[in-house]
C-alpha positions in Angstrom: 46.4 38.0 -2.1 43.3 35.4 -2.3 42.4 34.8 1.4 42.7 31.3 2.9 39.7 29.3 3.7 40.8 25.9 5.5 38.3 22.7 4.9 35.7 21.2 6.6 37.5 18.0 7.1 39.9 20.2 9.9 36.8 20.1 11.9 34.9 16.9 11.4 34.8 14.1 9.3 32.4 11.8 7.5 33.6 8.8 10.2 32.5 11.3 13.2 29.0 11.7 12.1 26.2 9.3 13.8 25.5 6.2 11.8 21.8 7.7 11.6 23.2 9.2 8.7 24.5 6.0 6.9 21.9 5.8 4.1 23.9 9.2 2.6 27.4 8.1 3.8 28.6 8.1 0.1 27.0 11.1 -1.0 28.7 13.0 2.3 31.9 11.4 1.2 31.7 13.3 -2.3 30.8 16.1 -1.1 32.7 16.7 2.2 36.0 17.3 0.3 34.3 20.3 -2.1 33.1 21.7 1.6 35.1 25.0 3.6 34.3 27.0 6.8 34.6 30.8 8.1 33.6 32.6 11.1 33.5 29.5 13.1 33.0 29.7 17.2 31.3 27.8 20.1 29.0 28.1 23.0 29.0 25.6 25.5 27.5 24.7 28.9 30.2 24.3 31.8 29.6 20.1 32.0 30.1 20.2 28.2 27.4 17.8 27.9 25.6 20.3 25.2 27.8 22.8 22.8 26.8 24.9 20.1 28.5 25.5 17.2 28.4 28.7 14.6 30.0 28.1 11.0 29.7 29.9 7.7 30.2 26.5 4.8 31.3 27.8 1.7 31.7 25.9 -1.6 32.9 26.3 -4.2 30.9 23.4 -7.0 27.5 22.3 -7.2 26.3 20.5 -4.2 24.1 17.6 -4.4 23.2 14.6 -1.7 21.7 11.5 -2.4 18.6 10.7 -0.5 17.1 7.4 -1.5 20.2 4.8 -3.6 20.7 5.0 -7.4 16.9 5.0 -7.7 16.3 8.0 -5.4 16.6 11.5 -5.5 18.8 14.3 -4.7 18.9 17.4 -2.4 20.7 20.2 -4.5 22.4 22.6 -1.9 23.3 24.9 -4.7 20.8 24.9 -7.9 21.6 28.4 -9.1 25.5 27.7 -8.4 27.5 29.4 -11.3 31.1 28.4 -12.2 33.9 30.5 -10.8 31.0 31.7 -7.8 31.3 30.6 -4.1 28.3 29.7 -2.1 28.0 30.2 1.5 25.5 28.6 3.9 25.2 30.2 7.7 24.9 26.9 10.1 24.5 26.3 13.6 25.1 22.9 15.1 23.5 21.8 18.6 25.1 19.1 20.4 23.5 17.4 23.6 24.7 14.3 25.4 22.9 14.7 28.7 24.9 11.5 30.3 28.0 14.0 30.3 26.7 15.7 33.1 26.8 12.7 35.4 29.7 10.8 34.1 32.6 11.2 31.8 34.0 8.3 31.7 31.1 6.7 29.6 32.1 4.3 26.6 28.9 4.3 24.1 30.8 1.7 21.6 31.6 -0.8 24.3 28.2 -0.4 26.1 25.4 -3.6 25.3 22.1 -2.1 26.2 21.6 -5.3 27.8 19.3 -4.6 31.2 22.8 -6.0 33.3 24.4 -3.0 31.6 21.9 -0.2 32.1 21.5 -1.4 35.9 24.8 -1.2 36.6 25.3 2.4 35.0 22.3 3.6 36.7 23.8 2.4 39.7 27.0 4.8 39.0 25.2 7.6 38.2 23.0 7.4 40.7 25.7 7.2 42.7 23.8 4.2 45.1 25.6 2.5 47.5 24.7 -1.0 49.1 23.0 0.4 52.2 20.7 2.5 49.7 19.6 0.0 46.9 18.9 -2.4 49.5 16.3 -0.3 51.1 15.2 1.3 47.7 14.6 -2.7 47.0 12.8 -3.6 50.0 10.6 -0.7 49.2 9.9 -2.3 45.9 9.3 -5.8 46.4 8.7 -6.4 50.8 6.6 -3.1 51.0 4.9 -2.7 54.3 1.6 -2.5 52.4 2.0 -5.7 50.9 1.8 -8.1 54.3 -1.0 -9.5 55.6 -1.9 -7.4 58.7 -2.7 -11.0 60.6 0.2 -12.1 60.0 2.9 -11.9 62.9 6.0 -11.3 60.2 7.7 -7.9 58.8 9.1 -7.5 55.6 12.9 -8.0 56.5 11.8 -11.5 57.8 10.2 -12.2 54.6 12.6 -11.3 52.5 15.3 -13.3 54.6 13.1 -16.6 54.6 13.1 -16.2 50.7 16.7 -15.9 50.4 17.5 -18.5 52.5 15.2 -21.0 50.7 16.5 -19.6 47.0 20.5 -19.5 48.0 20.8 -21.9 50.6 23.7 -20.0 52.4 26.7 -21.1 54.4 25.0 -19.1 57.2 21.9 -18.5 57.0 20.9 -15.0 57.3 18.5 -13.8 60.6 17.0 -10.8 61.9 18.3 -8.5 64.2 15.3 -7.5 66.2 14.8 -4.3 67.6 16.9 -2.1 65.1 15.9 0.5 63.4 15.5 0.4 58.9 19.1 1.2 58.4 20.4 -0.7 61.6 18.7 -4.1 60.0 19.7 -3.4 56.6 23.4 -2.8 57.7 23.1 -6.3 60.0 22.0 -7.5 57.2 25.1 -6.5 54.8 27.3 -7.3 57.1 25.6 -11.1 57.2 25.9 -11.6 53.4 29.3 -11.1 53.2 31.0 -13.0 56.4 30.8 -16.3 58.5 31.5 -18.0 55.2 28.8 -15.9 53.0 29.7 -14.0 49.9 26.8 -12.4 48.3 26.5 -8.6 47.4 23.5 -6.6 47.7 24.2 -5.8 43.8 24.3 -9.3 42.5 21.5 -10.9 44.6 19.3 -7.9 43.6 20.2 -8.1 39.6 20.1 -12.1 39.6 17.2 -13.2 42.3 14.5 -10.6 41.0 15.8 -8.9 37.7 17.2 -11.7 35.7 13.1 -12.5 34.3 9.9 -11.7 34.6 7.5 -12.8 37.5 4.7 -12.1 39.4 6.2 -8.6 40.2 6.0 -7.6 36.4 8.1 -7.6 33.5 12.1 -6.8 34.1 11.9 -3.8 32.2 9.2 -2.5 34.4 10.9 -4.1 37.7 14.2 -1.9 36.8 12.0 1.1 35.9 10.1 1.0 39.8 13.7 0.2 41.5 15.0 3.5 40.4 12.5 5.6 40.8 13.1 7.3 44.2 16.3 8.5 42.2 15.9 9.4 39.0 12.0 10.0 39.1 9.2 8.7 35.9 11.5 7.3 33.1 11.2 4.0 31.2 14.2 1.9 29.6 13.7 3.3 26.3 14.0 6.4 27.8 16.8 5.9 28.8 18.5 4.2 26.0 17.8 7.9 24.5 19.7 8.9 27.6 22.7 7.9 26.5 23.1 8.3 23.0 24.2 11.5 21.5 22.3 13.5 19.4 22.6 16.8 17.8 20.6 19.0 15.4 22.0 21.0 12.2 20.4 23.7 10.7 20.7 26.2 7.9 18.8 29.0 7.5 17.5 31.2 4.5 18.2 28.3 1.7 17.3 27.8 -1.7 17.5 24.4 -2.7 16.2 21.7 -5.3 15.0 18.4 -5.0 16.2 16.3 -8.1 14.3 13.3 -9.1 15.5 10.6 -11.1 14.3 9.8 -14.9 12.6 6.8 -13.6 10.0 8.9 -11.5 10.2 12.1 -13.8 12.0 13.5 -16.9 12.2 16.7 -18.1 10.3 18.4 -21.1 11.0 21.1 -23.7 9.0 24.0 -24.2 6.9 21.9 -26.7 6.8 19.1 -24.6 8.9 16.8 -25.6 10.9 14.9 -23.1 15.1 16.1 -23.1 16.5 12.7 -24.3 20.0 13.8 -22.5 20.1 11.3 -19.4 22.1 13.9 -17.3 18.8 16.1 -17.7 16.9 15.6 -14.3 13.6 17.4 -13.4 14.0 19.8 -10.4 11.6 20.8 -7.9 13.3 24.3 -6.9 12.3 26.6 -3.7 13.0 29.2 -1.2 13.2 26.5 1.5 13.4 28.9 4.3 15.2 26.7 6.3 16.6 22.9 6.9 17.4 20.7 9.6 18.7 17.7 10.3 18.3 16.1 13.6 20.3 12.4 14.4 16.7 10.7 15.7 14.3 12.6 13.4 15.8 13.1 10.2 15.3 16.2 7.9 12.6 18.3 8.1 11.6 21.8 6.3 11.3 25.1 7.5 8.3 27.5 6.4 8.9 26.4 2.6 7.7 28.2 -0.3 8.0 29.2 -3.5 8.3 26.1 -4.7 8.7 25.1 -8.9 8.6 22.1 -10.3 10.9 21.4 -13.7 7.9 21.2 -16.3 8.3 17.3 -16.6 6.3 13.8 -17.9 5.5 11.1 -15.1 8.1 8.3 -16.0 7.0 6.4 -19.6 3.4 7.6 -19.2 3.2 10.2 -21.1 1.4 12.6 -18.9 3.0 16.0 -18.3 3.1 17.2 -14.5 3.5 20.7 -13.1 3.2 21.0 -9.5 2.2 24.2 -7.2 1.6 23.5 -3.7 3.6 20.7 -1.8 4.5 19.0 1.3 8.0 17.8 1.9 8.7 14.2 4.0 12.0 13.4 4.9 11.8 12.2 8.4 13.1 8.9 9.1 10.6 8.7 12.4 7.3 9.5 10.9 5.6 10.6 7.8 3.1 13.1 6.8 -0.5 12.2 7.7 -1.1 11.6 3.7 1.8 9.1 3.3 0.2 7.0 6.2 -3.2 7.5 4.6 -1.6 5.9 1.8 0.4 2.8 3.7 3.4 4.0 2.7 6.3 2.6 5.3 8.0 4.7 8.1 11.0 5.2 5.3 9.1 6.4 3.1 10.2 9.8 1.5 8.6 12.0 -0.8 6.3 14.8 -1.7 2.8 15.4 -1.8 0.8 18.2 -3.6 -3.0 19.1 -3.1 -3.1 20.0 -6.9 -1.5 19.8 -9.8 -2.4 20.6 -13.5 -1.9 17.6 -16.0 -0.9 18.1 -19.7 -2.0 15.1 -22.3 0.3 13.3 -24.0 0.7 14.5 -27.6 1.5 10.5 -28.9 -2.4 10.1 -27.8 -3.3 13.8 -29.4 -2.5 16.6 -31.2 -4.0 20.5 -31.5 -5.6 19.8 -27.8 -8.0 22.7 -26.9 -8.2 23.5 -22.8 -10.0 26.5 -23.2 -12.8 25.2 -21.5 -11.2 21.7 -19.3 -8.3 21.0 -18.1 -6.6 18.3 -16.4 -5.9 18.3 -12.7 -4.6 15.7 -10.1 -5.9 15.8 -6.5 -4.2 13.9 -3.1 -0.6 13.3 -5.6 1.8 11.5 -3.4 5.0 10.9 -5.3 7.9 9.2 -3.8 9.4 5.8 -2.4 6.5 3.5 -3.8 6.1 5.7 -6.9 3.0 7.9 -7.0 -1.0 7.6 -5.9 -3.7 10.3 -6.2 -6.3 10.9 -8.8 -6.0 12.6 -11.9 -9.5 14.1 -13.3 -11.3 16.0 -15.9 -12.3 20.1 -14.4 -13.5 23.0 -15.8 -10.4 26.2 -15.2 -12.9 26.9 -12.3 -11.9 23.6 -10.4 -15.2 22.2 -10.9 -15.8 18.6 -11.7 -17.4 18.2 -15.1 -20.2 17.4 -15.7 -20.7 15.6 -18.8 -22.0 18.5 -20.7 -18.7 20.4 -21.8 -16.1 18.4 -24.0 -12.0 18.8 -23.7 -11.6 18.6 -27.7 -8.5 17.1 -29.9 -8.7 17.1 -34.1 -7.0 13.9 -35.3 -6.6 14.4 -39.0 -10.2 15.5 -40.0 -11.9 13.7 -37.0 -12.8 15.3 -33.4 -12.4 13.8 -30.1 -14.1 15.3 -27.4 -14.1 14.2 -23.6 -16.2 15.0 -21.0 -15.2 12.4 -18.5 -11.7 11.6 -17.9 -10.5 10.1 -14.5 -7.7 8.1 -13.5 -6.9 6.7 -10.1 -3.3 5.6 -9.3 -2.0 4.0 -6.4 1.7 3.5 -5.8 2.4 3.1 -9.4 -1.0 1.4 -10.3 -3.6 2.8 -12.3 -6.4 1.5 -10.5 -9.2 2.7 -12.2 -10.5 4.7 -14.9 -13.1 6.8 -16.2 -12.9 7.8 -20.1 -15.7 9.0 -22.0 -16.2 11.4 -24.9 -17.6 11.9 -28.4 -16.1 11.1 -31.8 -16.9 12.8 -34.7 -16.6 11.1 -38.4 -17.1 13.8 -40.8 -18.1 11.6 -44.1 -20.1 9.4 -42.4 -24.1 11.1 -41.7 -26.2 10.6 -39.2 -29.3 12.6 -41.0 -27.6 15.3 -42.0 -25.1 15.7 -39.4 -21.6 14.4 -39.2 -21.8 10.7 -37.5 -21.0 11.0 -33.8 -19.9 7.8 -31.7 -19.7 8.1 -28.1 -17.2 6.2 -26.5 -15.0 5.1 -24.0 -11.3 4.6 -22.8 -8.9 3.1 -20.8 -5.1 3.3 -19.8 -3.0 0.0 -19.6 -0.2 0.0 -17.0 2.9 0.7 -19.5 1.0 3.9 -20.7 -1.3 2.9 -23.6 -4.1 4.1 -24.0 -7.0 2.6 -25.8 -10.7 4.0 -26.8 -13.3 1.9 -27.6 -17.2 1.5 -28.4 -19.5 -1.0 -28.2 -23.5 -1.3 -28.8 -24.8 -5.0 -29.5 -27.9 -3.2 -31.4 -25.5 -1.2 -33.6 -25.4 2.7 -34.5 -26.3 3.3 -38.4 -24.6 6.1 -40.7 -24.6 6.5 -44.1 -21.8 7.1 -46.6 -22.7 9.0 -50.3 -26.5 8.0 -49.5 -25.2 4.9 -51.0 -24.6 2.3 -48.2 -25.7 2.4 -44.2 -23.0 0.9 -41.7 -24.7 0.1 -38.9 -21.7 0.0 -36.4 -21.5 -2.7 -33.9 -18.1 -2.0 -32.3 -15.1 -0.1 -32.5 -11.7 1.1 -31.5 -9.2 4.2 -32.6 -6.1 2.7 -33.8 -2.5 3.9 -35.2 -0.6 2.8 -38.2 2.3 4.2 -39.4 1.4 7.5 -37.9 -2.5 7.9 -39.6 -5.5 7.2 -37.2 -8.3 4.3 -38.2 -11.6 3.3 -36.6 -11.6 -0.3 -37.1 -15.0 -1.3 -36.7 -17.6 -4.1 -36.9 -20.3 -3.9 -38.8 -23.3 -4.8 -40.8 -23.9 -3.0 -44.2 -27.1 -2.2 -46.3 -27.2 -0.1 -49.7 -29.8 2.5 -50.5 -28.8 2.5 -54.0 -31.7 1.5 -55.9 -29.4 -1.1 -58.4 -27.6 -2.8 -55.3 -31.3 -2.4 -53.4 -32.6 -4.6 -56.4 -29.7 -7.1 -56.1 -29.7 -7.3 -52.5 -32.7 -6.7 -51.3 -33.3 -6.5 -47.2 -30.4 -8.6 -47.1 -27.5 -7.3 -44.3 -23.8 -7.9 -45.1 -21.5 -8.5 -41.6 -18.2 -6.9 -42.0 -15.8 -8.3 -38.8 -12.9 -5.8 -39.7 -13.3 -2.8 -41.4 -10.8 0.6 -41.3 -12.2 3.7 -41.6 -9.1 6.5 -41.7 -9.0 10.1 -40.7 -8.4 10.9 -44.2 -11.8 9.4 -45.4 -10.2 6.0 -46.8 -11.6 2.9 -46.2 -10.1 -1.1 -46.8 -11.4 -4.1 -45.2 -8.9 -5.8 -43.2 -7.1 -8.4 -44.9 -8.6 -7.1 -48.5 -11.8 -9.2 -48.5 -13.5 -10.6 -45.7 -15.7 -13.9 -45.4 -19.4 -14.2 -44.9 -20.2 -15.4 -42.1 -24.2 -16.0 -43.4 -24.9 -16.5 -47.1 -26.7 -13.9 -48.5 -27.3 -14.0 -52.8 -27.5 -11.5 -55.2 -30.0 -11.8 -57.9 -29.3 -10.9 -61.7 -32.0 -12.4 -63.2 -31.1 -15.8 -65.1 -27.7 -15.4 -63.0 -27.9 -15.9 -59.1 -24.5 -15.3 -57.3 -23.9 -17.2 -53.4 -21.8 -15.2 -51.9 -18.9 -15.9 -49.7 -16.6 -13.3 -50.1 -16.8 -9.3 -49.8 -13.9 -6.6 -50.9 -13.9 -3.0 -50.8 -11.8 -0.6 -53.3 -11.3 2.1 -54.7 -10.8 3.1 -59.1 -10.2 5.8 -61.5 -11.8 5.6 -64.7 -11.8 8.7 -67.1 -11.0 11.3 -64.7 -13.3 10.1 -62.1 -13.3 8.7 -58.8 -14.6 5.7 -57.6 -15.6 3.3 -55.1 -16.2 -0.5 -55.5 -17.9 -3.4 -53.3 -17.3 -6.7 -54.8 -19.1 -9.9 -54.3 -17.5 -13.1 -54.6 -19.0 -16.8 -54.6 -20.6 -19.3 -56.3 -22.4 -18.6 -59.5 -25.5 -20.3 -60.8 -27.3 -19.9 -64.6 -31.1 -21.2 -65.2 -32.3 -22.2 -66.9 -29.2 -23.8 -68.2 -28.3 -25.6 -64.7 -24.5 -24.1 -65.4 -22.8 -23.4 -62.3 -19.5 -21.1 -61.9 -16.9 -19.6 -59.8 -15.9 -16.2 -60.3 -15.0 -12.7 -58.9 -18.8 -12.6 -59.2 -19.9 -8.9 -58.9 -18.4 -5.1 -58.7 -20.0 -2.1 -57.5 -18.8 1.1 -58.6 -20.3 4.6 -57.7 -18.3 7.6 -58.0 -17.0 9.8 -54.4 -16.1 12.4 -56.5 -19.4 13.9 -56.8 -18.8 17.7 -55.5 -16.1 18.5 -57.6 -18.8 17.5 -60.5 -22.0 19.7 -59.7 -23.7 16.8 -57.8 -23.0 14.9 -60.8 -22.6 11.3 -60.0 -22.1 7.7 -61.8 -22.4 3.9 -61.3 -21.6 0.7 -63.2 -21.6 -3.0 -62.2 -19.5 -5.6 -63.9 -19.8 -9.5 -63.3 -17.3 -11.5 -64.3 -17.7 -15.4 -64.8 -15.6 -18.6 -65.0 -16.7 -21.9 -65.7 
């Protein structure tokens, strides 16, 4: 026969915890009725005022609480919970109401804070009668101290000249000279309340010199000297603490999760790729040690460790996160040193990690080498506010780089190689960025080495990323030994899935026909793609010159104002074509034309040929 395990709810309910815990009222709701106890008892002092309570909670689901709203995360009680299992948590409650001692009587719903209320409940508990306050007050405010030694008056007759002047009394109040403290102060009494008086030492006390502030000080601090003699150094805030409840929960040896929501971090596959399924949440799992919860100070960790983090990409940024050593901030009264570094607010909750390895997106690369770099992130803070801390190019050893060792990517036939790659984020913000490496353009020759461009990049705020080069005095390569681009900017682009350099540029030829056409002449290309599989196009098919340059063929002169780039198979071969478009002009026949003007052809093909290679030109009129 299963044994019987009653609820939590026998014990306590959502409605008797303190309203400290509001922000997670619905997420105790949900979970309250999946909660049971066992081997419950109690230890208490003999004024009840502070109890302590053993329980065993067992469950029997998956436990999660809400921390932060629908855009917050979750503390899993339970990550490794199975179907059909139980888990148990060992908990000891502390409960402390100090006032309990002195008074039982006490009504915290009803009670204003107001500085009428507090004096009047210091007055019960300090169990201070008229004859009492009234000296405790003339100590305060008619010291003996505090009269002029010249002057023939005592205190008492001071203080009864100021309240006859500020209540004008049926009978004026005197002194009875020749009586001891507690003889005058009695006479006294006696004279406030008879031959048609009716004044308590209470009232004139709370409304003649602790209704505002004056010369004495401010009320709070009047109140806080008045009651000294009794209750020794407190303040009013103090006290306020005084009489609230608190209590402090605790479970020991725990392994819990924290999960985050997709907007902050979402889960990836074993190859990276972020798990679609919304229900999917990245986990940050540990051997907690131990948690508490305390009604003025929130939640706080005890000796945490082995802590794993879900392998998981920072929101739409593509970046992949893994995270080794952390810091946990849950307190509602103060934050971690490195949250305040970082202006976060006094709710702010979160983690922190000295280090962190980054992964690079694979939408900005593919076949990434990190033999030699890696990625790391220093000072993250990730929580309310979103996440700060720098993100920067090392060697394995931790080192920073230092420009001479490249973290390399292929893209199609073309190498990308970084040796500087910062990025500095602050609460969401990419604040600034260092990105510079080395592009490789096999095809293109600088001598007889591959053309390199070095080059630089930048992240926009919704995760693009964009590298670029520019050089107002140009970089020149060669193509085929047949035409120099001298490269004036450029930036990698995406189309359909195939890389491009588009580029601006100026273009000679070394071909010795075209040389002879041409001349020193320099041909300004705005747009021109160059892909990673070698292919080229002009943007647009042809672009327009924006300096007239002329080709000369003899009796037949060509302006041109137009120049398009191709490619052609004729017989078996391969070629390439510029074309020249413009005006046309014969001597000496004073015949002038428009036409397609001039084509270039010269074989690409060449290797597959011994070396072999061929040219034509064709010009084409019409009049």
């Amino acid at each position: 026969m299963a044994r019987y395990i009653p609820p939590l709810s026998l014990l306590i309910s959502v409605n008797d915890l303190p309203s400290s815990l509001g922000f997670v009222e619905n997420s105790l709701n949900s979970i309250f009725s999946k909660l049971y106890f066992k081997a419950f008892y109690t230890e208490g002092s003999i004024h009840t005022h502070e109890v302590n309570y053993n329980i065993t909670i067992v469950s029997f689901e998956r436990l999660g609480l809400n921390l932060g709203g629908e855009e917050g995360f979750s503390l899993v009680l339970n990550p490794g919970f199975v179907e059909g299992d139980t888990s148990e948590f060992p908990m000891s409650i502390l409960y402390n109401w100090p006032l309990l001692k002195y008074t039982k009587s006490f009504d915290l719903e009803s009670f204003s804070f107001s500085i009428e209320a507090i004096y009047s409940l210091l007055l019960e508990l300090g169990r201070i009668d008229e004859v009492q306050l009234f000296s405790m007050f003339m100590n305060v405010f008619y010291p003996d101290y505090g009269i002029d030694q010249s002057d023939s008056e005592e205190p008492f007759q001071i203080f009864i000249d100021d309240f006859n002047t500020n209540n004008n009394p049926a009978t004026p109040l005197t002194l009875n000279v020749g009586g001891n403290e507690i003889e005058i102060i009695e006479d006294l009494i006696t004279q406030l309340s008879s031959n048609g008086n009716e004044y308590s030492v209470f009232d004139f006390v709370l409304n003649d010199y602790l209704s505002s502030d004056d010369d004495f000080g401010s009320v709070q601090k009047k109140l806080e000297r008045l009651f000294y003699d009794v209750f020794g150094s407190f303040t009013v805030d103090n006290f306020q603490k005084f009489l609230t409840p608190n209590f402090l929960a605790s479970l020991n040896n725990l392994f819990l999760a924290l999960e985050f929501p997709r907007s902050w971090l979402k889960p990836v596959d074993g190859q990276g790729e972020v798990i679609e399924d919304d229900s999917a949440k990245s986990l940050l799992t540990y051997n907690v040690g131990g948690v508490s919860y305390h009604s003025e100070k929130g939640f706080e960790f005890i000796n945490p460790d082995n802590f794993d983090l879900t392998p998981s990409q920072i929101g739409d940024t593509g970046l992949l996160i893994n995270i080794n050593n952390l810091k946990f901030d849950f307190r509602t009264d103060r934050n971690i040193p490195e949250a305040d570094a970082d202006r976060r607010p006094n709710e702010f909750q979160g983690v922190y990690a000295d280090l962190v390895s980054i992964t690079l997106p694979k939408k900005w690369f593919s076949n990434a080498d990190y033999s030699t770099l890696q990625l790391a992130g220093r000072n993250l803070l990730i929580g309310t506010g979103g996440v700060s801390g720098t993100i920067s190019l090392e060697t394995l050893s931790g080192d920073s780089n230092n420009g001479n060792a490249y973290l390399g990517t292929q893209i199609g036939n073309w190498f990308i190689g970084f040796n500087y790659f910062d990025v500095r984020l602050k609460q969401n913000i990419i604040e600034d960025v260092r990105i510079e490496g080395l592009l490789t353009i096999p095809g293109l020759k600088e001598g007889n080495a591959d053309a390199k461009l070095m080059i630089v990049g930048d992240i926009e705020s919704n995760g693009n990323f964009e590298l670029t080069f520019s050089d107002p005095q140009g970089v020149p390569f060669t193509l085929f030994d047949f035409v120099t681009f001298n490269i004036l900017s450029a930036h990698l682009g995406e189309v359909n899935d195939n890389f491009f350099l588009g580029v601006s540029c100026e273009i000679w030829f070394q071909d010795d026909v075209m040389n002879k056409l041409i001349g020193d002449q320099k041909i300004i290309i705005p747009k021109l793609r160059i892909y990673e599989n070698g292919r080229m196009e002009i943007e647009g098919g042809n672009t327009s010159i924006p300096t007239n340059i002329s080709l000369n063929l003899g009796p037949v002169e060509v302006a041109v104002t137009n120049v398009h780039f191709g490619s052609h198979q004729q017989d078996g071969r391969n070629y390439n074509y510029w074309g020249f478009d413009g005006a046309i002009s014969i001597d000496p026949l004073g015949i002038d034309a428009r036409g397609e003007g001039i084509k270039y052809y010269y074989t690409v093909d060449n290797d597959d040929y011994n070396g072999v290679g061929d040219s034509l030109y064709i010009l084409k009129l019409s009049l």
